[in-house]
N, C-alpha and C positions, 0 to 999 in steps of 0.2 A: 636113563643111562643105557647106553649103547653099549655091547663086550667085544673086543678085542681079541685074538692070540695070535700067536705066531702059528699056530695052524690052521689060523684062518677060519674060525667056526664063527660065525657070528649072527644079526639079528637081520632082516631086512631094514630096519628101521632105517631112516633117515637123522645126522644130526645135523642138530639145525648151528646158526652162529653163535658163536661162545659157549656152547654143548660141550660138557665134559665129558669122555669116554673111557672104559676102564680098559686097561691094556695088563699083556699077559704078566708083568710084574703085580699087579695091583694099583700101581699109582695110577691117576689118570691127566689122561692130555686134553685140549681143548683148544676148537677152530677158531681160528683167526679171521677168517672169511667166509662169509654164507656160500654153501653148494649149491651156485644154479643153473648147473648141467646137464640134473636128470636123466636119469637115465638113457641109454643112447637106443635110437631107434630100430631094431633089427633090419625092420621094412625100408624102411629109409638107405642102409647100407650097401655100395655096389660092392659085387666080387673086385680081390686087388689081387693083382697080378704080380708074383714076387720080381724083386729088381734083382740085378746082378754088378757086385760093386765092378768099380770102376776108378782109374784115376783120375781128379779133378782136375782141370787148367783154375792155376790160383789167381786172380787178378791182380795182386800186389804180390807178385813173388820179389825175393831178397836178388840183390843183384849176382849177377850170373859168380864173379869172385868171391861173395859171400856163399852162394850154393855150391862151389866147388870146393871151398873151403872146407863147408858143412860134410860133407860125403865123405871128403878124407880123413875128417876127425869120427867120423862114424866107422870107417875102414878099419884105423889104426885102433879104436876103440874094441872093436868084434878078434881084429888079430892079439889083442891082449887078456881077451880072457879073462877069469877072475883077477887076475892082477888088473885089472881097469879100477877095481873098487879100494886100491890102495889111497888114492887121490879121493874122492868122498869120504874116505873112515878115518882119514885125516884130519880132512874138512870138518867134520862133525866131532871129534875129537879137540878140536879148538874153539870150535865153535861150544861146548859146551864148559869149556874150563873159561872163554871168556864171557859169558851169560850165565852165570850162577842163578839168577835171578828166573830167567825164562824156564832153564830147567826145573828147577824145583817148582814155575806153576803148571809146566808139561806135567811131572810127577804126581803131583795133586790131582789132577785131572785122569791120570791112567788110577791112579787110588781110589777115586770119587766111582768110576767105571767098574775098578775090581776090586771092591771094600777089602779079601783077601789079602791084598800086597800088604804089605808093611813099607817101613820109610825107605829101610836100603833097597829093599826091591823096586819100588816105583819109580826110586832116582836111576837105576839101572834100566827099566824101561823106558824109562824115558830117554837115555842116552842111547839104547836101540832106536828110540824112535828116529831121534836126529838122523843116525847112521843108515839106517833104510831109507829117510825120507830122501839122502844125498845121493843114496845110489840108484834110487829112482831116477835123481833128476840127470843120472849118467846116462844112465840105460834111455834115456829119451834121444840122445846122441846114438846109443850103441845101437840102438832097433829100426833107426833111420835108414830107410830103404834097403832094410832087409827081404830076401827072398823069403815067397808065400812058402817054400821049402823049408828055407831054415828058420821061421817063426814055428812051423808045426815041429822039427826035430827039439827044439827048445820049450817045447811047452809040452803041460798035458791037464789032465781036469776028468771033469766029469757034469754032467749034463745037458749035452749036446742034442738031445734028445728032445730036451724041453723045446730051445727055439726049432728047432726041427718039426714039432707039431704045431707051435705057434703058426710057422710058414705055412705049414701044409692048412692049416685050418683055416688062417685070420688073413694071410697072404704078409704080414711080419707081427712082431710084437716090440717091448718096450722095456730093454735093459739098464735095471736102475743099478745105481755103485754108490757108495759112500767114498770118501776121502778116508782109501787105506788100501795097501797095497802097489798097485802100478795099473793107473785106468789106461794110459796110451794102451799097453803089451794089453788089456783087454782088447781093443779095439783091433788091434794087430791080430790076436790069435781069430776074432770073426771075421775080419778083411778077409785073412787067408781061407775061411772056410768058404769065400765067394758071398758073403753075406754084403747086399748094400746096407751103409750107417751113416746116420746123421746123427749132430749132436750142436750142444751147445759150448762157448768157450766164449769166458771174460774178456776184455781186451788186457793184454799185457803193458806195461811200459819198461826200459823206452820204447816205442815205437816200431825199432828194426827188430827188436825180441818177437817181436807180435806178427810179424811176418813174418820169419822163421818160423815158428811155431806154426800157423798158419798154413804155411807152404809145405810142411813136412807131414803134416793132416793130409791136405789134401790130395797129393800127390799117392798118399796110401790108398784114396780113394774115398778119403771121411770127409763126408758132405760137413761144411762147420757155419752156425750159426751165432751173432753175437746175441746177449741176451733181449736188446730191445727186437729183435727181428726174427726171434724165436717163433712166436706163437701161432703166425700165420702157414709160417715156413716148417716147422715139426707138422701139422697137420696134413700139411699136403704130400711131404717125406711120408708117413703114415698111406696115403692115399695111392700112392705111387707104389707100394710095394717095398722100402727104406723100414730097417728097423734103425730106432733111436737106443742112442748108449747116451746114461743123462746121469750127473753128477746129483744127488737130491739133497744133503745134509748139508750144502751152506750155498742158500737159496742167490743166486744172484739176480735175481727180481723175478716177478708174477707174485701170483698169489703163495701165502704160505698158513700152514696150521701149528700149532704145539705140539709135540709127539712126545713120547718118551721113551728114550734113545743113552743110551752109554749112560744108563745111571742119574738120570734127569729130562729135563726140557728144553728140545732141544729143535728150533723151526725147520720145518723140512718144505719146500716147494709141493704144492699141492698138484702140479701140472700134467704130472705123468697120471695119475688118476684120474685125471680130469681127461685127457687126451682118451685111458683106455675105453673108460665109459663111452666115451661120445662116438670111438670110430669100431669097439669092441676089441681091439687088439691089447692081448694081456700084458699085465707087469710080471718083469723076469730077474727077478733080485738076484744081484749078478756079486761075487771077490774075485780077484785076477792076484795074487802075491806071488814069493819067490818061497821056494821050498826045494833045498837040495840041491839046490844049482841050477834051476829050472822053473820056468814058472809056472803056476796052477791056476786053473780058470775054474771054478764053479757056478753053475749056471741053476739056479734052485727052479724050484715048480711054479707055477704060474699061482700071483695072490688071487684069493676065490672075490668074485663080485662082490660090490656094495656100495655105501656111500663114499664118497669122497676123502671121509674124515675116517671110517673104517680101511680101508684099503689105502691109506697112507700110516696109519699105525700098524697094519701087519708088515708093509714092506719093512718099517722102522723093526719090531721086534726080526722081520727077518736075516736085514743088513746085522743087524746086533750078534746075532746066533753065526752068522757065515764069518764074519770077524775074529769069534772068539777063540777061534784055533792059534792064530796071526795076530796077537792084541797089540808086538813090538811094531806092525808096520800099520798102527793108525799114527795121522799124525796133530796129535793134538795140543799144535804150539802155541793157536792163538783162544781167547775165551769159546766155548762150547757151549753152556746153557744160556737161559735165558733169563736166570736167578743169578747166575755170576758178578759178583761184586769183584 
Protein backbone atom coordinates (compact mmCIF):
# COMPACT_ATOMS: atom_id res chain seq x y z
CA UNK A 1 0.00 0.00 0.00
CA UNK A 2 1.39 3.12 -1.27
CA UNK A 3 0.01 6.72 0.85
CA UNK A 4 -1.22 9.48 -0.70
CA UNK A 5 -2.26 13.28 0.68
CA UNK A 6 -2.92 16.31 -0.73
CA UNK A 7 0.21 17.43 0.99
CA UNK A 8 2.00 15.37 -0.71
CA UNK A 9 3.92 13.35 1.92
CA UNK A 10 4.34 10.08 0.56
CA UNK A 11 6.54 6.77 0.05
CA UNK A 12 9.20 6.51 -2.64
CA UNK A 13 7.69 3.36 -3.43
CA UNK A 14 6.60 2.40 -6.71
CA UNK A 15 2.96 1.20 -7.64
CA UNK A 16 2.85 -1.31 -9.69
CA UNK A 17 -0.56 -2.26 -12.20
CA UNK A 18 -3.80 -2.76 -10.49
CA UNK A 19 -1.92 -1.42 -7.14
CA UNK A 20 -4.33 0.08 -4.79
CA UNK A 21 -3.21 3.36 -3.05
CA UNK A 22 -4.66 4.96 -0.08
CA UNK A 23 -5.41 8.57 -0.71
CA UNK A 24 -6.07 11.54 1.63
CA UNK A 25 -9.97 10.55 2.22
CA UNK A 26 -8.93 7.03 3.10
CA UNK A 27 -10.61 5.27 0.18
CA UNK A 28 -8.24 3.95 -2.25
CA UNK A 29 -7.79 4.29 -6.03
CA UNK A 30 -6.05 1.89 -8.29
CA UNK A 31 -3.82 1.94 -11.84
CA UNK A 32 -5.03 1.22 -14.80
CA UNK A 33 -1.86 1.02 -16.59
CA UNK A 34 1.59 -0.18 -15.60
CA UNK A 35 4.30 3.01 -14.87
CA UNK A 36 6.90 2.43 -17.29
CA UNK A 37 8.64 5.72 -17.20
CA UNK A 38 10.77 5.59 -14.45
CA UNK A 39 12.08 7.82 -13.13
CA UNK A 40 13.50 10.61 -15.37
CA UNK A 41 17.01 11.03 -15.86
CA UNK A 42 18.73 14.13 -14.37
CA UNK A 43 21.96 13.56 -16.48
CA UNK A 44 20.27 12.87 -19.37
CA UNK A 45 18.35 16.42 -19.23
CA UNK A 46 19.49 19.47 -21.40
CA UNK A 47 18.94 23.07 -19.86
CA UNK A 48 15.47 24.65 -21.63
CA UNK A 49 15.32 27.79 -22.43
CA UNK A 50 12.08 29.58 -21.46
CA UNK A 51 9.76 30.50 -24.67
CA UNK A 52 7.91 33.67 -25.04
CA UNK A 53 4.17 33.27 -26.24
CA UNK A 54 3.30 34.33 -29.25
CA UNK A 55 0.41 34.33 -31.81
CA UNK A 56 -0.13 31.14 -33.89
CA UNK A 57 -0.90 31.33 -37.76
CA UNK A 58 -3.93 28.82 -37.55
CA UNK A 59 -3.97 26.46 -40.65
CA UNK A 60 -7.76 26.12 -41.04
CA UNK A 61 -8.78 29.42 -39.76
CA UNK A 62 -12.84 30.30 -40.20
CA UNK A 63 -13.45 32.14 -43.18
CA UNK A 64 -12.56 35.79 -43.12
CA UNK A 65 -16.82 36.82 -42.70
CA UNK A 66 -17.06 34.30 -40.07
CA UNK A 67 -13.83 36.00 -38.17
CA UNK A 68 -15.18 39.30 -38.63
CA UNK A 69 -18.28 38.15 -37.45
CA UNK A 70 -16.66 36.50 -34.41
CA UNK A 71 -14.70 39.90 -33.13
CA UNK A 72 -17.95 41.97 -33.29
CA UNK A 73 -19.82 39.52 -31.29
CA UNK A 74 -16.79 39.67 -28.93
CA UNK A 75 -16.90 43.65 -29.15
CA UNK A 76 -20.64 44.01 -28.49
CA UNK A 77 -20.18 41.26 -25.83
CA UNK A 78 -17.05 43.22 -23.56
CA UNK A 79 -19.34 46.58 -24.36
CA UNK A 80 -22.26 44.88 -22.28
CA UNK A 81 -20.80 44.09 -19.36
CA UNK A 82 -22.53 42.03 -16.87
CA UNK A 83 -25.62 42.36 -18.61
CA UNK A 84 -24.05 39.96 -21.40
CA UNK A 85 -24.97 37.07 -18.92
CA UNK A 86 -28.63 37.83 -19.16
CA UNK A 87 -28.86 35.61 -22.43
CA UNK A 88 -26.88 32.43 -20.51
CA UNK A 89 -29.10 32.68 -17.06
CA UNK A 90 -31.77 32.57 -19.42
CA UNK A 91 -30.50 29.79 -21.20
CA UNK A 92 -29.80 27.71 -18.20
CA UNK A 93 -33.07 28.70 -16.69
CA UNK A 94 -34.93 26.72 -19.47
CA UNK A 95 -32.67 24.65 -19.94
CA UNK A 96 -33.27 23.31 -16.65
CA UNK A 97 -37.08 23.55 -16.30
CA UNK A 98 -37.03 21.56 -19.63
CA UNK A 99 -34.55 18.60 -18.44
CA UNK A 100 -35.83 17.71 -15.00
CA UNK A 101 -34.28 14.57 -15.43
CA UNK A 102 -30.59 15.72 -16.17
CA UNK A 103 -30.87 18.06 -13.19
CA UNK A 104 -31.80 16.11 -10.60
CA UNK A 105 -28.64 13.55 -11.77
CA UNK A 106 -26.46 16.96 -11.90
CA UNK A 107 -27.84 17.29 -8.25
CA UNK A 108 -26.92 13.64 -7.19
CA UNK A 109 -23.70 14.07 -8.13
CA UNK A 110 -22.82 17.66 -6.34
CA UNK A 111 -24.66 15.57 -3.17
CA UNK A 112 -22.52 12.34 -3.76
CA UNK A 113 -19.32 15.29 -3.84
CA UNK A 114 -20.79 17.16 -0.69
CA UNK A 115 -22.56 14.43 1.47
CA UNK A 116 -23.56 17.93 3.45
CA UNK A 117 -26.24 19.40 0.82
CA UNK A 118 -29.56 18.09 1.25
CA UNK A 119 -32.17 17.62 -1.72
CA UNK A 120 -33.16 21.48 -2.12
CA UNK A 121 -29.60 22.43 -1.96
CA UNK A 122 -28.15 20.11 -4.51
CA UNK A 123 -31.08 20.91 -6.90
CA UNK A 124 -30.10 24.53 -6.39
CA UNK A 125 -26.36 23.75 -7.14
CA UNK A 126 -26.98 22.20 -9.56
CA UNK A 127 -28.94 24.86 -11.47
CA UNK A 128 -25.93 27.16 -10.53
CA UNK A 129 -24.09 24.91 -12.20
CA UNK A 130 -25.99 25.05 -15.45
CA UNK A 131 -25.91 28.84 -15.18
CA UNK A 132 -22.04 29.36 -14.76
CA UNK A 133 -21.51 26.47 -17.12
CA UNK A 134 -23.51 29.03 -20.00
CA UNK A 135 -21.74 31.91 -18.90
CA UNK A 136 -18.58 30.38 -19.41
CA UNK A 137 -19.42 29.47 -22.70
CA UNK A 138 -20.14 33.37 -23.20
CA UNK A 139 -17.21 34.62 -21.98
CA UNK A 140 -15.44 32.38 -24.58
CA UNK A 141 -17.01 34.98 -27.01
CA UNK A 142 -16.43 37.91 -24.47
CA UNK A 143 -12.31 37.21 -23.96
CA UNK A 144 -11.83 36.68 -27.62
CA UNK A 145 -9.01 38.98 -28.52
CA UNK A 146 -8.97 40.72 -25.62
CA UNK A 147 -5.94 42.97 -24.82
CA UNK A 148 -2.95 41.37 -22.57
CA UNK A 149 -4.23 44.77 -20.52
CA UNK A 150 -7.61 44.14 -20.13
CA UNK A 151 -7.31 40.36 -19.39
CA UNK A 152 -4.87 41.45 -16.22
CA UNK A 153 -7.45 44.53 -15.23
CA UNK A 154 -10.10 41.75 -15.11
CA UNK A 155 -8.46 39.29 -13.28
CA UNK A 156 -6.52 38.62 -10.17
CA UNK A 157 -5.32 35.27 -8.10
CA UNK A 158 -2.65 34.33 -6.49
CA UNK A 159 0.43 32.16 -7.07
CA UNK A 160 2.27 33.37 -9.61
CA UNK A 161 5.08 32.64 -7.97
CA UNK A 162 4.87 29.11 -8.34
CA UNK A 163 5.20 29.07 -12.23
CA UNK A 164 7.57 31.75 -11.92
CA UNK A 165 10.08 29.21 -10.07
CA UNK A 166 9.03 26.41 -12.18
CA UNK A 167 10.59 28.76 -15.31
CA UNK A 168 13.32 29.98 -13.53
CA UNK A 169 14.29 26.33 -12.34
CA UNK A 170 12.90 23.75 -14.96
CA UNK A 171 12.76 26.42 -18.04
CA UNK A 172 8.46 25.63 -17.66
CA UNK A 173 6.31 23.33 -15.88
CA UNK A 174 2.80 21.63 -16.16
CA UNK A 175 -0.59 23.32 -15.47
CA UNK A 176 -3.24 20.81 -14.65
CA UNK A 177 -7.29 21.96 -14.36
CA UNK A 178 -10.20 20.11 -13.87
CA UNK A 179 -13.45 20.73 -15.69
CA UNK A 180 -14.63 23.74 -13.34
CA UNK A 181 -14.59 27.14 -13.46
CA UNK A 182 -13.39 28.75 -17.01
CA UNK A 183 -10.05 26.91 -18.42
CA UNK A 184 -9.91 29.44 -21.62
CA UNK A 185 -9.72 32.80 -19.04
CA UNK A 186 -6.94 30.48 -17.46
CA UNK A 187 -4.97 30.26 -20.28
CA UNK A 188 -5.70 33.95 -21.15
CA UNK A 189 -4.62 35.24 -17.70
CA UNK A 190 -0.80 33.23 -18.52
CA UNK A 191 -0.87 34.30 -22.35
CA UNK A 192 -0.85 37.69 -20.75
CA UNK A 193 1.80 37.19 -18.35
CA UNK A 194 4.11 36.27 -21.71
CA UNK A 195 3.99 32.64 -20.73
CA UNK A 196 4.28 30.34 -23.91
CA UNK A 197 1.33 27.34 -23.63
CA UNK A 198 0.44 24.34 -25.20
CA UNK A 199 -2.25 22.26 -24.68
CA UNK A 200 -4.69 19.77 -25.72
CA UNK A 201 -8.35 20.01 -27.18
CA UNK A 202 -11.04 17.38 -28.60
CA UNK A 203 -12.14 17.93 -32.01
CA UNK A 204 -15.57 19.83 -31.85
CA UNK A 205 -18.37 19.18 -34.25
CA UNK A 206 -19.84 20.51 -36.49
CA UNK A 207 -16.78 21.14 -38.06
CA UNK A 208 -16.85 25.15 -38.55
CA UNK A 209 -17.18 25.07 -34.47
CA UNK A 210 -13.89 23.42 -34.30
CA UNK A 211 -12.17 25.96 -36.09
CA UNK A 212 -13.46 28.65 -34.48
CA UNK A 213 -12.56 27.46 -31.48
CA UNK A 214 -9.19 26.62 -32.88
CA UNK A 215 -8.55 29.84 -34.42
CA UNK A 216 -9.38 31.99 -31.40
CA UNK A 217 -6.71 29.60 -29.25
CA UNK A 218 -4.38 30.13 -31.33
CA UNK A 219 -4.18 33.52 -32.37
CA UNK A 220 -3.92 34.12 -28.28
CA UNK A 221 -0.96 32.35 -29.02
CA UNK A 222 -2.09 28.77 -27.51
CA UNK A 223 -0.05 26.23 -29.30
CA UNK A 224 -3.43 23.46 -29.53
CA UNK A 225 -2.90 19.79 -29.98
CA UNK A 226 -5.71 17.18 -30.83
CA UNK A 227 -5.55 14.15 -28.58
CA UNK A 228 -4.14 11.63 -30.96
CA UNK A 229 -1.07 14.10 -31.78
CA UNK A 230 -0.60 14.95 -28.21
CA UNK A 231 2.04 12.91 -26.94
CA UNK A 232 4.89 13.47 -29.13
CA UNK A 233 4.11 17.18 -29.52
CA UNK A 234 3.54 18.06 -25.47
CA UNK A 235 7.17 16.71 -25.10
CA UNK A 236 8.82 18.63 -27.34
CA UNK A 237 6.40 21.86 -26.19
CA UNK A 238 8.08 20.86 -22.71
CA UNK A 239 11.68 20.78 -24.49
CA UNK A 240 11.19 24.07 -26.08
CA UNK A 241 10.53 25.98 -23.14
CA UNK A 242 6.17 25.90 -23.63
CA UNK A 243 4.36 25.28 -20.35
CA UNK A 244 1.42 22.90 -20.93
CA UNK A 245 -2.30 23.80 -19.51
CA UNK A 246 -4.05 20.17 -19.63
CA UNK A 247 -7.67 19.41 -18.83
CA UNK A 248 -6.90 15.88 -16.55
CA UNK A 249 -10.49 14.73 -15.19
CA UNK A 250 -12.12 13.44 -18.42
CA UNK A 251 -9.22 11.64 -19.96
CA UNK A 252 -9.65 12.04 -23.93
CA UNK A 253 -7.19 9.19 -24.67
CA UNK A 254 -3.62 7.97 -23.36
CA UNK A 255 -3.13 6.29 -20.56
CA UNK A 256 -5.40 6.68 -17.44
CA UNK A 257 -5.48 5.47 -13.65
CA UNK A 258 -8.58 5.41 -10.94
CA UNK A 259 -8.19 8.35 -8.54
CA UNK A 260 -10.47 9.33 -6.08
CA UNK A 261 -11.83 12.51 -6.86
CA UNK A 262 -15.36 14.44 -6.01
CA UNK A 263 -16.40 11.68 -3.68
CA UNK A 264 -15.47 8.49 -5.76
CA UNK A 265 -13.49 7.09 -8.72
CA UNK A 266 -13.10 8.93 -11.05
CA UNK A 267 -10.13 8.26 -14.30
CA UNK A 268 -7.77 10.90 -14.58
CA UNK A 269 -5.06 10.83 -17.62
CA UNK A 270 -1.92 9.73 -16.30
CA UNK A 271 0.16 11.86 -18.85
CA UNK A 272 1.07 14.93 -17.21
CA UNK A 273 2.82 12.72 -14.55
CA UNK A 274 4.20 10.86 -16.85
CA UNK A 275 5.59 13.90 -18.93
CA UNK A 276 6.82 15.50 -15.38
CA UNK A 277 8.83 12.59 -14.43
CA UNK A 278 10.55 11.99 -17.82
CA UNK A 279 11.51 15.90 -18.77
CA UNK A 280 11.45 16.98 -14.70
CA UNK A 281 9.25 19.89 -15.14
CA UNK A 282 6.53 19.99 -12.14
CA UNK A 283 2.83 19.63 -11.93
CA UNK A 284 1.13 23.03 -11.10
CA UNK A 285 -2.62 22.26 -10.10
CA UNK A 286 -4.03 25.15 -11.42
CA UNK A 287 -8.71 26.76 -10.66
CA UNK A 288 -9.33 30.00 -12.84
CA UNK A 289 -13.39 30.93 -11.72
CA UNK A 290 -15.28 34.08 -11.55
CA UNK A 291 -15.53 35.75 -8.17
CA UNK A 292 -17.05 39.17 -7.80
CA UNK A 293 -17.09 40.17 -11.22
CA UNK A 294 -13.67 39.22 -11.94
CA UNK A 295 -11.96 36.21 -12.34
CA UNK A 296 -9.44 34.23 -10.03
CA UNK A 297 -6.52 32.23 -10.93
CA UNK A 298 -4.97 29.94 -8.39
CA UNK A 299 -1.87 28.54 -9.10
CA UNK A 300 -1.13 25.81 -6.07
CA UNK A 301 2.75 24.59 -5.27
CA UNK A 302 4.17 22.18 -7.34
CA UNK A 303 3.04 18.16 -6.42
CA UNK A 304 6.23 16.58 -4.65
CA UNK A 305 7.95 13.61 -6.87
CA UNK A 306 6.96 10.03 -7.15
CA UNK A 307 5.38 7.35 -8.87
CA UNK A 308 3.10 7.83 -11.51
CA UNK A 309 0.20 6.63 -9.62
CA UNK A 310 1.12 8.88 -6.37
CA UNK A 311 1.49 12.01 -8.09
CA UNK A 312 -1.63 11.62 -10.04
CA UNK A 313 -3.75 11.12 -6.77
CA UNK A 314 -2.15 14.17 -5.13
CA UNK A 315 -2.87 16.43 -8.07
CA UNK A 316 -6.54 14.57 -7.87
CA UNK A 317 -6.84 15.36 -3.95
CA UNK A 318 -5.33 18.83 -4.98
CA UNK A 319 -7.78 19.83 -7.97
CA UNK A 320 -10.51 18.71 -5.19
CA UNK A 321 -9.25 21.16 -2.32
CA UNK A 322 -8.85 24.29 -5.15
CA UNK A 323 -12.53 23.47 -6.24
CA UNK A 324 -14.16 23.60 -2.98
CA UNK A 325 -14.45 27.27 -2.56
CA UNK A 326 -16.38 27.34 -6.24
CA UNK A 327 -18.26 23.85 -6.00
CA UNK A 328 -21.44 25.90 -8.21
CA UNK A 329 -18.93 26.32 -11.16
CA UNK A 330 -18.02 22.47 -11.48
CA UNK A 331 -19.76 21.10 -14.06
CA UNK A 332 -21.16 17.90 -13.43
CA UNK A 333 -23.85 17.02 -16.17
CA UNK A 334 -22.64 14.09 -17.64
CA UNK A 335 -21.78 10.49 -15.46
CA UNK A 336 -18.51 11.23 -13.20
CA UNK A 337 -17.43 7.85 -11.63
CA UNK A 338 -16.59 4.85 -12.63
CA UNK A 339 -19.26 2.99 -10.28
CA UNK A 340 -21.94 5.17 -11.91
CA UNK A 341 -24.90 3.09 -12.94
Amino acid sequence: MIRSSAAGAGSSAQAKDGEAIETRSGDTARVNGADTRGAARAAGRRAIRPAVGAPIRSEHPPSLPVRAGWDALARFARALGPVRFLVPDAAAAITCLTRPDQVAACAARHRRADPSLGLGASRARARASYREYYRTCVDLVWASGMSTEAVRRRSGGRGHENWRRAQREHGAGIFCLAHHGNWDMAASIALAEGLALTTVMREFTPAFVNRIIVWTRERRGLEVFTPGRAARGLLHALRDGRFLALLVDIPEGGSTMEVHFRGGPVLFSTGPAELSRHTGCPLLPVACFRQDGRYRIVIDEPVPPGSVAEMTQRLADRLDALMAGTPEQWYPFNPVWTDET
